[in-house]
Every structure is written in structure tokens, then in C-alpha cells.
C-alpha positions in Angstrom: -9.4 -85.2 22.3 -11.2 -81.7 21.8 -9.2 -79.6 19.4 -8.9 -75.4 18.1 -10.2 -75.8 14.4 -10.3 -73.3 12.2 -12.7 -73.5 8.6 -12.4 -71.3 6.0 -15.5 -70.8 4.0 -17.1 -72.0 7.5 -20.2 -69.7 7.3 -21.5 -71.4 4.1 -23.4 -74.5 3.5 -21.2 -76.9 4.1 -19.5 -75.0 7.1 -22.4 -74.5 9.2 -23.5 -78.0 9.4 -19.7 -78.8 9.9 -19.3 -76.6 12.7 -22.2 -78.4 14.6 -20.7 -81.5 14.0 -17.5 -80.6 15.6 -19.0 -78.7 18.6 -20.7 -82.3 19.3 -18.1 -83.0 19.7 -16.5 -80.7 21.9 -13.9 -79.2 19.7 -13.8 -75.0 19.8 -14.5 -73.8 16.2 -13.1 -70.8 14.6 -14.6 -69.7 11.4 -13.2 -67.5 8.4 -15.6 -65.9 5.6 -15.5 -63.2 3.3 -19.3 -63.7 2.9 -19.8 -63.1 -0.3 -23.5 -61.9 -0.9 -24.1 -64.2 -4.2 -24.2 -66.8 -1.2 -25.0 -65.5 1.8 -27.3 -62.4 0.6 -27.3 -59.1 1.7 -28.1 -59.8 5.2 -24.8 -62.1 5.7 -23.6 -60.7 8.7 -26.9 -61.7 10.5 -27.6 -64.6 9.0 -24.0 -66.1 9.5 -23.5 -66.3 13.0 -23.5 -69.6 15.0 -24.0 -69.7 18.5 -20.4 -71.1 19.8 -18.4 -70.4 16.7 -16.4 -67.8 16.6 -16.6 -65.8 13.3 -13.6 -63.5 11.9 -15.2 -61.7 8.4 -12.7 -61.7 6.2 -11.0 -62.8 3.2 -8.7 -65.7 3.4 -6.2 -64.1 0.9 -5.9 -61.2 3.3 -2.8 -61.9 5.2 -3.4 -60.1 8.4 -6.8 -61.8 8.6 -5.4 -65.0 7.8 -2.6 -64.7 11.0 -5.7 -63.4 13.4 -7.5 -66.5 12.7 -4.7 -68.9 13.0 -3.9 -67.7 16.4 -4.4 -71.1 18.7 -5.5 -73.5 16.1 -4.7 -76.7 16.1 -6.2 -77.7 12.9 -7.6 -76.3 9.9 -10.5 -77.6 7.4 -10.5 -75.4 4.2 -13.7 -75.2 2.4 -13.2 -71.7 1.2 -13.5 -71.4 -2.9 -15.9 -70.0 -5.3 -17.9 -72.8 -6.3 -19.5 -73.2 -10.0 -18.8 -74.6 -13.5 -20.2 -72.8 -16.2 -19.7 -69.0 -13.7 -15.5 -70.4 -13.8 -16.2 -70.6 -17.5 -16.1 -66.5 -18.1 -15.2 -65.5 -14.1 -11.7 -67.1 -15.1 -9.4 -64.7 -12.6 -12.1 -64.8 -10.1 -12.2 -68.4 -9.3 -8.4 -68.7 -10.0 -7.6 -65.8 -7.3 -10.2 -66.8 -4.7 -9.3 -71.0 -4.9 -5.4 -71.3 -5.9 -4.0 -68.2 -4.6 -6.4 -68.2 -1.4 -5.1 -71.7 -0.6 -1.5 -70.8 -1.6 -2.1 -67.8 0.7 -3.3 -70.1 3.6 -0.5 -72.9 3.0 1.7 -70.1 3.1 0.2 -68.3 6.6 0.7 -72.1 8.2 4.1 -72.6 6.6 5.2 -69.8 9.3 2.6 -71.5 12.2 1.5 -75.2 11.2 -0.8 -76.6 12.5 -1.6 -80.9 13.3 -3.6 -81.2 9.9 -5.4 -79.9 7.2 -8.5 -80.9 5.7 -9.2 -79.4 2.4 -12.2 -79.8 0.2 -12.0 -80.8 -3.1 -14.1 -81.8 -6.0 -15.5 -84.5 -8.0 -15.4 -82.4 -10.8 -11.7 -83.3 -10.7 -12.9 -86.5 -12.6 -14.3 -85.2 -15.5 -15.9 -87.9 -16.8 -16.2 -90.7 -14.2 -15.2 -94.0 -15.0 -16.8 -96.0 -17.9 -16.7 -99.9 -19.2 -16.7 -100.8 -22.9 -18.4 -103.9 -24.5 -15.4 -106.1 -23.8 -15.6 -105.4 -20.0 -12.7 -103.2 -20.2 -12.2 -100.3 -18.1 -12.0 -96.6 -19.6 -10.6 -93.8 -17.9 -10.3 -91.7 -21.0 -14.1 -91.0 -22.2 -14.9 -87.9 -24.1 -18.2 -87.5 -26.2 -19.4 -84.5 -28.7 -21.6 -82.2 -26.8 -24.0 -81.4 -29.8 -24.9 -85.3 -30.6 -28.5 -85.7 -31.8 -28.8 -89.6 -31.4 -27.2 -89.5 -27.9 -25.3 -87.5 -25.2 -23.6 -90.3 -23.8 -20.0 -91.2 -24.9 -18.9 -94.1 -26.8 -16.0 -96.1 -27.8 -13.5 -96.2 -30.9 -16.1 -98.6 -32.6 -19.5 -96.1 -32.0 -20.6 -98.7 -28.7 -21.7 -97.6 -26.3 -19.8 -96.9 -22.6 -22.0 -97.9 -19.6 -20.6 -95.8 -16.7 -19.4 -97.3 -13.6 -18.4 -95.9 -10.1 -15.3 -93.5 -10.1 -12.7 -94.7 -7.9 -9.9 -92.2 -6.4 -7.6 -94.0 -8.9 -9.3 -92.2 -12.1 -7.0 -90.0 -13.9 -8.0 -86.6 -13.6 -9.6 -85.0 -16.5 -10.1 -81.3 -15.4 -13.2 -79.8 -17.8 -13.9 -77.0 -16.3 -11.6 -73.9 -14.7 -13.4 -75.0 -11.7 -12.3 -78.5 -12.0 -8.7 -76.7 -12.3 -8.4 -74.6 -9.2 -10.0 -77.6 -7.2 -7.4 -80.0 -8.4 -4.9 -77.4 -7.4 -6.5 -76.6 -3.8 -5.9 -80.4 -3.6 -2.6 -80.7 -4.6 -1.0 -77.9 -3.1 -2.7 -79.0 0.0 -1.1 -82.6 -0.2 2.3 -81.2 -1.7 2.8 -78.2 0.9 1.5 -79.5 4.3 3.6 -82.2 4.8 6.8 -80.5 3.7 6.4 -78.2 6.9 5.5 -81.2 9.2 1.7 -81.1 9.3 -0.5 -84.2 7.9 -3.0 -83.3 5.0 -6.3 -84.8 3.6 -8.5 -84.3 0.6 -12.1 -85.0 0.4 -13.8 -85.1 -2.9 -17.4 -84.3 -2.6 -20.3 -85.1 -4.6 -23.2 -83.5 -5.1 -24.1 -82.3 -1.3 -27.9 -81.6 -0.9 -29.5 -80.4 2.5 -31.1 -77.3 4.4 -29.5 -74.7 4.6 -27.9 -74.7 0.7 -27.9 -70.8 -0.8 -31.4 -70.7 -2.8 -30.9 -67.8 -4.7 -27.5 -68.6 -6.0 -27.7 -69.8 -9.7 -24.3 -71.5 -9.6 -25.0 -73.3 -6.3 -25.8 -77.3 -5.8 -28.3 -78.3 -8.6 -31.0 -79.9 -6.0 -31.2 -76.1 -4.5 -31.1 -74.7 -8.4 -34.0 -77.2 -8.6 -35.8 -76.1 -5.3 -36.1 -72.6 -5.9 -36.9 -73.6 -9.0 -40.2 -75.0 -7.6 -40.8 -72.5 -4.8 -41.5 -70.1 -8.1 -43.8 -72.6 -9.5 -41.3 -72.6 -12.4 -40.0 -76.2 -13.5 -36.5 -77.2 -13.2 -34.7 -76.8 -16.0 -32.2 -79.8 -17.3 -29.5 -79.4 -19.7 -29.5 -82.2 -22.1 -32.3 -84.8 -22.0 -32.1 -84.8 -18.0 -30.8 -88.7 -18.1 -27.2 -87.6 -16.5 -26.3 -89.4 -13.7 -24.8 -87.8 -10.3 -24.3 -89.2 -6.5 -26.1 -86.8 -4.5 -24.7 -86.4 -0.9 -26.9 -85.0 2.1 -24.6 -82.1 4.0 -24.6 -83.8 7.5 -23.0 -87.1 5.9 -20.4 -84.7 4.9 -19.8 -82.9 7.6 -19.5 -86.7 9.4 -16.8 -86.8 7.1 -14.6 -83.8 7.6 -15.0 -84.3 11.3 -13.2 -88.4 10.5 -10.5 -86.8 8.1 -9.2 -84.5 11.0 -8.9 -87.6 13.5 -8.3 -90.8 11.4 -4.6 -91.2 11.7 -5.2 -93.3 8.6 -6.1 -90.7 6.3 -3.0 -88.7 6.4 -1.6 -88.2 2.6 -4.6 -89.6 1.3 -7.7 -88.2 -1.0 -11.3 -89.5 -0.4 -14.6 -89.5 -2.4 -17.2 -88.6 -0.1 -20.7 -89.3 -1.7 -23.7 -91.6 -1.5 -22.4 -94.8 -3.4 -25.6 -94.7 -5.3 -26.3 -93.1 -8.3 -29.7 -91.0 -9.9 -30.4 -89.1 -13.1 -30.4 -85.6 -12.9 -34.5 -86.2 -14.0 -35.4 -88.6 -11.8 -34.5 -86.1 -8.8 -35.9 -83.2 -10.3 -39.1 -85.2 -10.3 -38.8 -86.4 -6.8 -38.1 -83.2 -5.5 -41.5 -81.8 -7.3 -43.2 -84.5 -5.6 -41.6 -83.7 -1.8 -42.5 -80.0 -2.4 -46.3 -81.0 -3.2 -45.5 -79.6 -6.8 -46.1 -83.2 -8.9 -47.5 -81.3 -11.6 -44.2 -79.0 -12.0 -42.5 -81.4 -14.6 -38.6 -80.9 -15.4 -38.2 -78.8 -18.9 -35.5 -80.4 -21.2 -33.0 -77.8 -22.6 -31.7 -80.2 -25.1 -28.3 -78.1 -24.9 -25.1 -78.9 -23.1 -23.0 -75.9 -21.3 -19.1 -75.9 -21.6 -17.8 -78.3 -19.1 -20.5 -80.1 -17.8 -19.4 -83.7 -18.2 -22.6 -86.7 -18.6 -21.7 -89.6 -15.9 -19.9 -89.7 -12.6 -20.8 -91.1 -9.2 -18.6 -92.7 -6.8 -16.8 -95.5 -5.5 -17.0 -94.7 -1.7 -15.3 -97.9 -1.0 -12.1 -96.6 0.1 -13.7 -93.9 2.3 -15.4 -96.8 3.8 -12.6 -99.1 4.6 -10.1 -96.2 5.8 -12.3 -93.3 6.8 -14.9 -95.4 8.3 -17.4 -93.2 6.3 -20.7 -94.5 5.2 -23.4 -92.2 4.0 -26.7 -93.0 6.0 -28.9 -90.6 5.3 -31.7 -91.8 3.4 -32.0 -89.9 0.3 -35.8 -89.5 0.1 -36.4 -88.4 3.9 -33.4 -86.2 3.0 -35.6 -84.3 0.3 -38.3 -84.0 2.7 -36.7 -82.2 5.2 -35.3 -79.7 2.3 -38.6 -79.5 1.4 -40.2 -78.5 4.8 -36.7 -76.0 5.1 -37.6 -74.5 1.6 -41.1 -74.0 2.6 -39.6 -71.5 4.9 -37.4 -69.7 3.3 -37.5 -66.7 0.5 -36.2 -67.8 -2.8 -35.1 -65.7 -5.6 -35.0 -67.7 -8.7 -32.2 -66.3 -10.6 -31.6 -69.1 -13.1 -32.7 -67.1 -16.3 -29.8 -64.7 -15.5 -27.6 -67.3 -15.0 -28.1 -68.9 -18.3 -27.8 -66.0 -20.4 -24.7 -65.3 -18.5 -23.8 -68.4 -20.3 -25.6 -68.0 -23.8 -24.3 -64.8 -24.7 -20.7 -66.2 -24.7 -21.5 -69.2 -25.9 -20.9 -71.6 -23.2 -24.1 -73.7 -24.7 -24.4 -75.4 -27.0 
């Protein structure tokens, strides 16, 4: 049954593939961005328009804005948050105002006109570190490590053995690193807490890392496989903090999107939070390499920083199992065909490489170390 959905943040990344997805669907999409130019550039209000999706520009902490776009929607998917660890390091009231009081701001505007159900994207950055197993097979939730360690990054237990990580289930206890990690724990709880108090269902989706065309190039605080890409398209290498041998799920955007479009329908998923990644895990290196080779740049090898920034965390990928039993979602997209066709989208694109800027944005506060 075609449905009046409304997502915020729907002109970004993630949104744009997302609204495809549901006009396959036949759903009518309504779409709410501020469109922020560190994402969208300064030719946003071009570049962000979808052919059958209507766009309202606008903040979604602006009340009046908030009521236009909630006129005849039946459901809501809210992606709409500045996203970025180390930048919610020292842009503290920034990402605090834009994620927590933007959602409170939305959970407040559908308080007054709910809706069937809403979506809301969280984070696994909500993890921390992801789950780990000691030397006696038991598991640990707990993990923490020194940044600065000189024999290795990787944490260990009360007896100096190592932890070998395993995937994070939605069970973990949260271990919030970062102010990011913060406001995106908070966009998910008010979510689950709220909504259901004034009759409508709720959902949270923890992403990954999400990978794809499309992905803001010249952002520095964007998905690390775009960092990476523009990276490239300079003939610069990529640059990896610590010795590159962290390990991440990496997503590709239309998986996701498959998966917002089965948390608004599964009548299973109501009250319940999903990690929505790949089920396979890489080192940070190993992609950075791969991506060299898709973007005919083998000879650009990844340059080890040999520093950690503030909040970063070493291991986490994800147990997708319980996405896969309720949700029905399976990632299918295979992950190196996925880097060719960022490739080939790269190829045409302009990308400003603004990394440098980024991490001396970092440095000068000392937010590495």
C-alpha cells in the first residue's frame, strides 16, 4: 500500500538513493533539507532536486517549516543530523542543536499530527567499541585501550592479552565516544521513547559505514571511502590514522535504502533497533588499497598517520543477524563491483580535497594524538 512519506535530511546521500527506492515503489515522497553547503556545495539548490520528490528547503528545527512538510504524511524517515566524529569533537552546540533538539523539534511537530511510523537513523558509533572476546572465550562488552600505545592500538584484557573483536550485536551496551555518538544515541531514544507514547510505531536503524555514488566529496567529515576517493582524484594518498589495520563494515547506500524502505512496512519492526551493514568486515587499509586499484591509481599507496583522533574507537562491524531474521534485510551488493561504480561516478565529478583543513581543525585543539 503506497504511502505520503516524509525524509528529513532527504536531499543528502542517503536520502536521494532512498527516495528512489520508495518511488519504486509507488509511495509519494516529501523531502525536508536545510542544505547545508559543507554537503551539498554552493550549488545545492540545483543539484538537490529529484524528479518526483517534492522538496520543502528548510530547517527541521524551524517549526513553521516542520508543520508545511507534515501536511498529508503518513510516515516519516528522519535522516536529518550533522554527521562527523572528530568536527562533534569542537562543533559541540552545533551537532547537539541540529541532532537532539531537531529531533525533539520533529517528535514534538508529530506529537500534535502523528503519523503511522517513524524511521529514524541512527548510528554505529553508538557502540563504541564493538564487541570483543578474551582468551578464555569470554565475551567483552567493556573494551577500552590507550590511544598513544607504541606496541599496538588494539585493546586488551586485565592480564595485557589480547581481545580479538567479534561482530557487534544490537545487545552491546552503548559506549558513546564521541559527541556524535551522543546526539545519535539520543535521536534514537527519543525516537523509541516519544513515538509510541502518542500512538505511532517507531524504528531505529544503525548504519555502518554506507559507501556509494552520490556521497559529498568535498566534505572532510563525510564517509571515509569518499574521504578516500577524493583523496585519489587529487593524486594524493589516503591518509589513515593509526597503522590503517582498523576494522569497519562498509555498507553500499542502495542496501540501505532497501532497508529504510522494510523498517516503514515490517509490522515486525515496531519498537525495535537494527544494525544495518554488510556482515563482513575490512581494514580501513585494505579498502584504501582497493579503492586505489578501482580508480586505476595502484601506485597511490595509503600514508599511515600513526596518531589516533579523540573518539575514533579501533574495531566494530556488525551482527546483521537480527536485521536478517526480522527485517528480512540482507546486504547484496557486492562490495568490489560496489567500488567500481564509485569509481566510474568519481571519475565524473569535481572533488575538492579538503582533508588538510580538516585535520588541523583537529590538531590545533588537540583532538590527535
Amino acid at each position: 500500500m503506497s504511502e505520503n512519506v516524509l525524509i528529513t535530511g532527504g536531499a543528502g546521500f542517503i536520502g536521494r538513493h532512498l527516495s528512489q527506492a520508495l518511488l519504486r515503489r509507488a509511495d509519494k515522497v516529501r523531502v525536508l533539507d536545510c542544505l547545508l553547503e559543507q554537503v551539498h556545495g554552493p550549488d545545492a539548490q540545483k543539484s538537490a532536486r529529484l524528479d518526483g520528490v517534492e522538496l520543502i528547503v528548510g530547517d527541521v528545527r524551524d517549526a513553521q517549516k516542520l508543520q508545511k512538510a507534515l501536511s498529508g504524511i503518513d510516515s516519516v524517515i528522519h535522516l536529518a543530523a550533522e554527521v562527523g566524529v572528530g568536527q562533534s569533537m569542537y562543533a559541540i552546540e552545533r551537532y547537539v542543536s541540529v541532532n537532539d533538539l531537531g529531533t525533539a523539534s520533529l517528535l514534538e511537530a508529530l506529537a500534535k499530527k502523528p503519523v503511522r511510523r517513524v524511521v529514524v537513523a541512527s548510528s554505529m558509533s553508538v557502540y563504541g567499541e564493538g564487541l570483543y572476546q578474551d582468551a578464555d572465550g569470554k565475551l567483552v562488552e567493556d573494551a577500552t585501550r590507550k590511544q598513544a600505545v607504541s606496541l599496538s592500538w588494539d585493546p586488551v584484557d586485565q592480564l595485557g592479552r589480547p581481545l580479538r573483536p567479534v561482530p557487534t550485536p544490537e545487545w552491546k551496551r552503548p559506549n558513546l565516544a564521541s559527541v556524535y555518538a551522543l546526539t545519535k544515541y539520543a535521536q534514537e531514544r527519543m525516537t523509541l521513547a516519544v513515538a509510541p507514547a502518542y500512538g505511532m510505531e517507531a524504528v531505529a536503524l544503525r548504519l555502518f559505514n554506507v559507501y556509494g555514488p552520490g556521497q559529498a566529496l568535498s566534505n572532510p567529515y563525510t564517509g571515509v571511502l569518499a574521504i578516500f576517493a577524493s583523496r585519489l582524484a587529487n593524486d594524493k594518498p589516503p591518509l589513515l590514522f593509526e597503522d590503517g589495520r582498523q576494522r569497519r563494515d562498509f555498507v553500499h547506500v542502495e542496501d540501505v535504502a532497501e532497508a529504510f524502505a522494510l523498517a516503514l512496512e515490517n509490522p515486525k519492526a515496531n519498537g525495535e533497533v537494527y544494525n544495518i551493514g554488510s556482515g563482513r568486515d575490512r581494514s580501513v587499509a585494505e579498502i584504501a588499497e582497493a579503492l586505489a586499484v578501482a580508480m586505476d591509481r595502484p601506485d597511490i599507496g595509503p600514508e599511515i598517520i600513526g596518531k589516533a583522533r579523540t573518539g575514533d574507537i579501533r574495531h566494530c562491524f556488525a551482527d546483521t543477524s537480527k536485521a536478517q531474521r526480522e527485517l528480512g534485510f540482507t546486504a547484496r551488493r557486492d562490495f568490489a563491483d560496489g567500488l567500481t561504480k564509485l569509481s566510474e561516478w568519481v571519475a565524473g565529478q569535481q572533488a575538492h580535497d579538503r582533508i588538510a583543513e580538516a585535520r588541523r581543525e583537529l590538531e590545533v585543539r588537540g583532538l590527535v594524538a
